[in-house]
N, CA, C and O atoms as a DFTB+ gen file, in Angstrom:
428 C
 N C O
     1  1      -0.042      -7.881      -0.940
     2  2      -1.314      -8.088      -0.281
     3  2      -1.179      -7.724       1.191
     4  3      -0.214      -7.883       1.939
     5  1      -2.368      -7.202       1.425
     6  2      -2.359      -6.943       3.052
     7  2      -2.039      -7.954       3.822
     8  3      -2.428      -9.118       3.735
     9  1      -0.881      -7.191       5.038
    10  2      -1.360      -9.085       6.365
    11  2      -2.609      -8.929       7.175
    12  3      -2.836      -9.836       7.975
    13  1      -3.444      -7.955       7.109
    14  2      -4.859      -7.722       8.088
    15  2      -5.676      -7.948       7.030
    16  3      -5.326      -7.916       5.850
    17  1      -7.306      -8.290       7.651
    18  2      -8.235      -8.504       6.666
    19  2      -8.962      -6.855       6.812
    20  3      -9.311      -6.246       7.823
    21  1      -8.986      -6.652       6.067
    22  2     -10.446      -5.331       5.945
    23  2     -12.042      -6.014       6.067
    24  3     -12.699      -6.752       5.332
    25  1     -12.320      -5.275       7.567
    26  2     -13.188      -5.451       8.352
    27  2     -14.396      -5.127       7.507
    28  3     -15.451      -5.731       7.312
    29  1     -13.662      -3.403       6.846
    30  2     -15.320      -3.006       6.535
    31  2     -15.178      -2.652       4.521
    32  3     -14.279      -2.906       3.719
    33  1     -15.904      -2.295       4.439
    34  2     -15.954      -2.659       2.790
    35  2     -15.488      -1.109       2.003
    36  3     -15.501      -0.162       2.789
    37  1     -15.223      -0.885       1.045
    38  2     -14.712       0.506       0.342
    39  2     -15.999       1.776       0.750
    40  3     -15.923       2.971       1.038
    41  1     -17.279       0.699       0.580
    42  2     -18.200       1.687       0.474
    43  2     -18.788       2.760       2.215
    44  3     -19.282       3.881       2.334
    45  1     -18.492       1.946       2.999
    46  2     -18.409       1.988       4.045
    47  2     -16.870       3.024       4.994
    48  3     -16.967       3.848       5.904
    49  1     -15.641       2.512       4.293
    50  2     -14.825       3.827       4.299
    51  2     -15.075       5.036       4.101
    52  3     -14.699       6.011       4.752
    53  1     -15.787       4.975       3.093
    54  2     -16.014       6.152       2.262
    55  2     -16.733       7.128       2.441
    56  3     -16.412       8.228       1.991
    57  1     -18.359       6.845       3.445
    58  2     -19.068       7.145       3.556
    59  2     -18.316       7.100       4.753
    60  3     -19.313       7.685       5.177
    61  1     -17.441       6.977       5.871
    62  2     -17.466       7.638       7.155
    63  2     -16.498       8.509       7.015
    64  3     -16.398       9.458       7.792
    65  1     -15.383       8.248       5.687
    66  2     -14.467       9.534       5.398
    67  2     -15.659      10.747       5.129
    68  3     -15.474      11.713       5.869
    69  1     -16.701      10.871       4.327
    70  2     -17.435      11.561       4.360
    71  2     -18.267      11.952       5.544
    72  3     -18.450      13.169       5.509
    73  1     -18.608      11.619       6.156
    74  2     -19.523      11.862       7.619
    75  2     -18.308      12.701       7.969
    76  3     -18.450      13.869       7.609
    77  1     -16.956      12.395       8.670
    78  2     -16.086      13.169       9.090
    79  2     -15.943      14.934       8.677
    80  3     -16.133      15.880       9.441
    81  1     -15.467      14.981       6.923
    82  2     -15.550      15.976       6.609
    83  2     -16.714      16.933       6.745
    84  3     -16.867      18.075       7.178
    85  1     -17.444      16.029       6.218
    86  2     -18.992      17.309       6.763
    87  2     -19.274      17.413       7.915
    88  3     -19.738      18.493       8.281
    89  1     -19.130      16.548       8.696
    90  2     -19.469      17.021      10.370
    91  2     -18.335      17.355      11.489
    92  3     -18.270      17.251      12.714
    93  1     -17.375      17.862      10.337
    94  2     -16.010      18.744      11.153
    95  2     -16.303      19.918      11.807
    96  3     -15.605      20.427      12.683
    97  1     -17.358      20.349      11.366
    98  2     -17.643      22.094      11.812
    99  2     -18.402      21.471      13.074
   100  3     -18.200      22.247      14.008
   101  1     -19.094      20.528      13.442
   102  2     -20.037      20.633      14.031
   103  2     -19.628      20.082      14.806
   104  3     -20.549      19.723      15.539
   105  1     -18.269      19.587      15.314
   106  2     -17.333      19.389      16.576
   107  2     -16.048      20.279      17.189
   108  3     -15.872      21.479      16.978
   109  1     -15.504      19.722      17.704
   110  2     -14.600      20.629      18.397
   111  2     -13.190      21.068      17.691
   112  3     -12.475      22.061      17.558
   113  1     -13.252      19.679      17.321
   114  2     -12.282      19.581      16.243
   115  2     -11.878      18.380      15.641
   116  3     -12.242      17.345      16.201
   117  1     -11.060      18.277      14.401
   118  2     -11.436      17.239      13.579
   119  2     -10.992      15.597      14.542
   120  3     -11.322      14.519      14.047
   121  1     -10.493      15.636      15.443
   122  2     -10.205      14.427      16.129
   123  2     -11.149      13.924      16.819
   124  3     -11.317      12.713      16.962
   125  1     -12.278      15.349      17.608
   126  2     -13.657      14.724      18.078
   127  2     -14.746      14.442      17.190
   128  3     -15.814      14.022      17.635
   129  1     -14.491      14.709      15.540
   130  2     -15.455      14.379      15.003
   131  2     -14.532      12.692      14.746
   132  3     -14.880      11.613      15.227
   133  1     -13.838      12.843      14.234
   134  2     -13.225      11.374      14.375
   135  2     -13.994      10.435      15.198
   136  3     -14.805       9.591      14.818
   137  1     -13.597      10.725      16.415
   138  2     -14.001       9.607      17.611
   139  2     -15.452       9.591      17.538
   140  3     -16.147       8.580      17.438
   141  1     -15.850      10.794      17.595
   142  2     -17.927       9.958      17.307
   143  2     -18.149       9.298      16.111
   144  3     -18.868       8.301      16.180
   145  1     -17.641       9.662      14.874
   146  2     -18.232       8.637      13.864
   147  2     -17.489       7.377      14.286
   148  3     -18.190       6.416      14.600
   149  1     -15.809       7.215      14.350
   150  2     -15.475       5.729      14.830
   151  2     -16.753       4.719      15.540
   152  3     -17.337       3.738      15.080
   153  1     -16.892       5.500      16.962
   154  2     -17.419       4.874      17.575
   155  2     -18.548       4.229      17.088
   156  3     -18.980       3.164      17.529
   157  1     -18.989       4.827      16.247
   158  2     -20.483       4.595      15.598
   159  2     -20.914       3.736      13.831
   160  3     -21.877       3.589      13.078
   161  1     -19.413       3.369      13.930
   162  2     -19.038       2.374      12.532
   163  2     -18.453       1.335      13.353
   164  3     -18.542       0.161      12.994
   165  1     -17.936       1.622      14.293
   166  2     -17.304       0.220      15.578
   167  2     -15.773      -0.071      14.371
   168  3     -15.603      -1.184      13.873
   169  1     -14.790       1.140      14.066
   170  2     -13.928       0.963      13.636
   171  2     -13.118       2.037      14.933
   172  3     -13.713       2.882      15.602
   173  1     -11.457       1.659      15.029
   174  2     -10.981       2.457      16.379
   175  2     -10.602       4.149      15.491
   176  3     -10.467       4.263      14.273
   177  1     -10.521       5.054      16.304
   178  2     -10.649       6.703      15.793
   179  2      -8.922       6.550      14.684
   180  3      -8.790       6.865      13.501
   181  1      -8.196       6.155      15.332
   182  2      -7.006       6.284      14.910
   183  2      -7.255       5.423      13.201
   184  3      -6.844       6.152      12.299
   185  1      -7.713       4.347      12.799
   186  2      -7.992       3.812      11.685
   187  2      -8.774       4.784      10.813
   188  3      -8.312       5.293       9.791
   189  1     -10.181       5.036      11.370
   190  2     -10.831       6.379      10.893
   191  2     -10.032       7.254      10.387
   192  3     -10.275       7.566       9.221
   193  1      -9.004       7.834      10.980
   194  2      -8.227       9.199      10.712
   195  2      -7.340       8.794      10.161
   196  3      -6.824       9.771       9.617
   197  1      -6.424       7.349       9.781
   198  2      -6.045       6.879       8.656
   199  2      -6.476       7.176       7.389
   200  3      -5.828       7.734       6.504
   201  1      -7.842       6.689       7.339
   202  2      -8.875       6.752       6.350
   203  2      -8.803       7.907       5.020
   204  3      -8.661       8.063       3.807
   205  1      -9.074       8.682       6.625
   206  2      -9.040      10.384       6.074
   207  2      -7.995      10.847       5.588
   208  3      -8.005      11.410       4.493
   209  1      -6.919      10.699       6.299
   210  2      -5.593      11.157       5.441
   211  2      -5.286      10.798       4.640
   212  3      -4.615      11.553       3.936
   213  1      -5.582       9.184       4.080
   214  2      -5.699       8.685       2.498
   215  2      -6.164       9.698       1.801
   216  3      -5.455      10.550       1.267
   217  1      -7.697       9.643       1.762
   218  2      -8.849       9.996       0.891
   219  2      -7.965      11.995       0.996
   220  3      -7.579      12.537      -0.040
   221  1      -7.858      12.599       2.187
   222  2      -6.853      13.740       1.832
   223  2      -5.955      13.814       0.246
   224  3      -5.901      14.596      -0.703
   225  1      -5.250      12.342       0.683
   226  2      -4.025      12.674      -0.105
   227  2      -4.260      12.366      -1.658
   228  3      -3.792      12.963      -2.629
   229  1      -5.231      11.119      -1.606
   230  2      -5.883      11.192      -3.269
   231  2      -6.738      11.934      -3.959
   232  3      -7.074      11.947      -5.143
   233  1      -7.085      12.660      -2.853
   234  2      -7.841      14.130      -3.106
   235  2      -6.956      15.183      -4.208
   236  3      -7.159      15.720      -5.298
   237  1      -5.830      15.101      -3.158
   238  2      -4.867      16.210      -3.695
   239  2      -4.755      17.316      -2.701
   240  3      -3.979      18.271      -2.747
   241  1      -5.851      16.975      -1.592
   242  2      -5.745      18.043      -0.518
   243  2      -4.825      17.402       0.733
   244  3      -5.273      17.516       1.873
   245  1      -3.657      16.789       0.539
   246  2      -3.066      16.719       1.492
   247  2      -1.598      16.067       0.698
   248  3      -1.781      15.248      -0.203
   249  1       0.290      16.588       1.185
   250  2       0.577      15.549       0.553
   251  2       1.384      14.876       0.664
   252  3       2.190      15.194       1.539
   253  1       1.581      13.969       0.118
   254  2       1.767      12.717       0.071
   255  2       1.714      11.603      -1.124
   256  3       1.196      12.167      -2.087
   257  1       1.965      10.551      -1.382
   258  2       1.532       9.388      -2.794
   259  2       0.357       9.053      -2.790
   260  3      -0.247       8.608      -1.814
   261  1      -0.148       9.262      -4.048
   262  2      -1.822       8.725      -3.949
   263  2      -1.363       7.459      -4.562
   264  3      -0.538       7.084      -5.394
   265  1      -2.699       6.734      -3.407
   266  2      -3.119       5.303      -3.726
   267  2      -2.474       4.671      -4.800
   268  3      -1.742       3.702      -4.603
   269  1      -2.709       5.200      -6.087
   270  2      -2.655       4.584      -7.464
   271  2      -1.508       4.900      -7.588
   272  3      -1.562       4.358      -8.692
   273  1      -0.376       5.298      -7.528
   274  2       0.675       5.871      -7.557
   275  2       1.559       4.447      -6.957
   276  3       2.112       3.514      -7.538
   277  1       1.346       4.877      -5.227
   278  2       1.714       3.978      -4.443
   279  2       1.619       2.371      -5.034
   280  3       2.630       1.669      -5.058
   281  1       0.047       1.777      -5.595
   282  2       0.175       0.672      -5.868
   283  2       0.869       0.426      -7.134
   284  3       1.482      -0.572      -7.515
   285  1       0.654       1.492      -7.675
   286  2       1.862       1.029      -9.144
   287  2       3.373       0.894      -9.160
   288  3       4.001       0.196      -9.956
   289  1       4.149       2.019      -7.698
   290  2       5.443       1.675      -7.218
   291  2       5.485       0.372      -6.815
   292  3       6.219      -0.439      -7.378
   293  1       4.825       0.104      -5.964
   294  2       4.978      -1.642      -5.352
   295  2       4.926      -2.391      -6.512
   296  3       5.837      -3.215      -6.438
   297  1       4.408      -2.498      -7.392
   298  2       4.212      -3.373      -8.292
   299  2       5.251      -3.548      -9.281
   300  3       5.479      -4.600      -9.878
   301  1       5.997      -2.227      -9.447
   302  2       7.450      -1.741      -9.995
   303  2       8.336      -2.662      -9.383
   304  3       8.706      -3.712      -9.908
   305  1       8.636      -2.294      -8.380
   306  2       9.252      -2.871      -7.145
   307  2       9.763      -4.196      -7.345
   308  3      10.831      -4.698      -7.695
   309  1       8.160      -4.742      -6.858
   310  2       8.030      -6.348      -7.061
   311  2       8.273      -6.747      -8.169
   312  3       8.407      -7.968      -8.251
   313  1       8.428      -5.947      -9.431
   314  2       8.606      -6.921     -10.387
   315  2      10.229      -6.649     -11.070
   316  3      10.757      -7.061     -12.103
   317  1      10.660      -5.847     -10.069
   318  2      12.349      -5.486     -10.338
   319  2      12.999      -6.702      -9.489
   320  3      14.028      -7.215      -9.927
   321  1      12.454      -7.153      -8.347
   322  2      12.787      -7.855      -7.272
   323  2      12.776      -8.752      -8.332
   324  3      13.782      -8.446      -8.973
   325  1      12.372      -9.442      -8.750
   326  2      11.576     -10.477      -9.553
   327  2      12.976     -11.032     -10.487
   328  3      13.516     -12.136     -10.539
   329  1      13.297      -9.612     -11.239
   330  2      14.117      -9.519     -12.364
   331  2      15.344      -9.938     -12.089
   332  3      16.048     -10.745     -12.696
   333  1      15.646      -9.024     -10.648
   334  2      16.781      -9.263     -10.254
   335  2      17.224     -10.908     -10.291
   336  3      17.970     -11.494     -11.075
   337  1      16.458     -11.406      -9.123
   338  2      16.985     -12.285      -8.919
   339  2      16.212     -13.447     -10.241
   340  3      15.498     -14.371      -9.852
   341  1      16.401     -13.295     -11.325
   342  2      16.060     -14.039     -12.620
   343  2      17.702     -14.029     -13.257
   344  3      18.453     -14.996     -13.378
   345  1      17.962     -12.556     -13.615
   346  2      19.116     -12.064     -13.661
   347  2      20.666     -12.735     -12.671
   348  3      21.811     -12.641     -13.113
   349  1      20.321     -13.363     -11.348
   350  2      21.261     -13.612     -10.743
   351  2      21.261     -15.328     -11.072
   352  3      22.280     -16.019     -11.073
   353  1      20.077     -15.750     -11.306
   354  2      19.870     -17.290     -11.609
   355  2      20.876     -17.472     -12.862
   356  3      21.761     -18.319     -12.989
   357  1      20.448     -16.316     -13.860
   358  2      21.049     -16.660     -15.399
   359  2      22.558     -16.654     -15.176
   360  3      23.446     -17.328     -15.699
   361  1      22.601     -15.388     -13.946
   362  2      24.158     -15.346     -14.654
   363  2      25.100     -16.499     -13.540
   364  3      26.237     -16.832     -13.875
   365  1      24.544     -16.969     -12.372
   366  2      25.077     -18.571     -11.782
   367  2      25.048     -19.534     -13.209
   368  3      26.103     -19.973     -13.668
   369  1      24.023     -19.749     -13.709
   370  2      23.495     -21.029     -14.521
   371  2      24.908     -20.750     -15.239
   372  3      25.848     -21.527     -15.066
   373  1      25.026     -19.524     -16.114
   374  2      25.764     -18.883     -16.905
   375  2      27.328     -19.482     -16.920
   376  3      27.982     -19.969     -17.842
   377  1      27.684     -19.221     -15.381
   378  2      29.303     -19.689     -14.956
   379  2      29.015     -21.047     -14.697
   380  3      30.131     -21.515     -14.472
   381  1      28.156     -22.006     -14.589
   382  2      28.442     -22.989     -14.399
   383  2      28.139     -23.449     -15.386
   384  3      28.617     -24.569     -15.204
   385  1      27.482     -23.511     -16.826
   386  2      27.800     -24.011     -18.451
   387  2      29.121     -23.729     -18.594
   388  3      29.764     -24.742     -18.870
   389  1      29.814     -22.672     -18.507
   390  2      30.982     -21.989     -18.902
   391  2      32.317     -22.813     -18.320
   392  3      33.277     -23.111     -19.030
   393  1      32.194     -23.145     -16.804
   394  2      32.890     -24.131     -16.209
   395  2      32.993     -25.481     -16.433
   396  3      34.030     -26.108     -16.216
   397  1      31.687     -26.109     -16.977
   398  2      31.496     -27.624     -17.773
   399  2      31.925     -27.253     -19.180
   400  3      32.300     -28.276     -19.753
   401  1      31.998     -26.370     -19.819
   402  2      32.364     -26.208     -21.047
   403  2      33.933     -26.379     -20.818
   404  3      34.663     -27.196     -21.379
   405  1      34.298     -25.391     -19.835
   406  2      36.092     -25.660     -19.445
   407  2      36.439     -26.942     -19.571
   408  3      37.215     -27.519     -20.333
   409  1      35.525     -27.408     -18.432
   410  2      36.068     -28.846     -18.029
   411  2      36.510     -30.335     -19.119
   412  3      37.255     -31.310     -19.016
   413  1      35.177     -29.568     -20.541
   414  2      34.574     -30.725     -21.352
   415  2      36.220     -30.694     -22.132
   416  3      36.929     -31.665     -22.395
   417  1      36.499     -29.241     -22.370
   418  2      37.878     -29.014     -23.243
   419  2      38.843     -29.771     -22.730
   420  3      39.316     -30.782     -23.251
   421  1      39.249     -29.115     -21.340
   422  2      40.328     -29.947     -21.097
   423  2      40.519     -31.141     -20.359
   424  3      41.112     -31.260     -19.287
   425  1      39.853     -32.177     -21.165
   426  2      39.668     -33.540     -21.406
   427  2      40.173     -34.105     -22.278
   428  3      39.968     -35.309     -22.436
């Protein structure tokens, strides 16, 4: 999970990733179309152009891991993390039955 809250909603990304692309020609270049739509969603240019390089890369026009990709590695991840240390519980628990079992014998 994110540590920031998302300010503005999917639909609202989306539609200023779009404003950007179409009104690229009609600036100087794609960083000044950036900064006028930012300014005008009250999100900062640099987040905006985040945005864009996402929606680029799940496009397929830029590259990089798309989204769905990315969230399915993390989720890999997290649930290897998970395993692991399940795996390290069993095999402690493991030597210490094995050591009371010693102990019970040589009694």
């Amino acid at each position: 999970m994110s540590k920031t809250t998302n300010k503005f909603s999917p639909e609202v990304r989306e539609r200023a990733v779009r404003m950007v692309l179409n009104h690229e020609g009609q600036h100087g270049s794609r960083w000044q179309a950036i900064t006028s739509i930012s300014a005008k969603i009250g999100c900062s240019a640099n987040t905006l152009n985040a945005w864009v390089k996402k929606a680029e890369v799940d496009s397929g026009d830029r590259a990089g891991i798309p989204s769905d990709m990315a969230d399915k590695m993390k989720a890999l991840e997290r649930e290897n993390r998970e395993l692991r240390q399940a795996n390290e519980i069993l095999r402690k628990a493991s030597a210490y039955f094995a050591m009371a079992e010693l102990d019970r014998r040589s009694k």
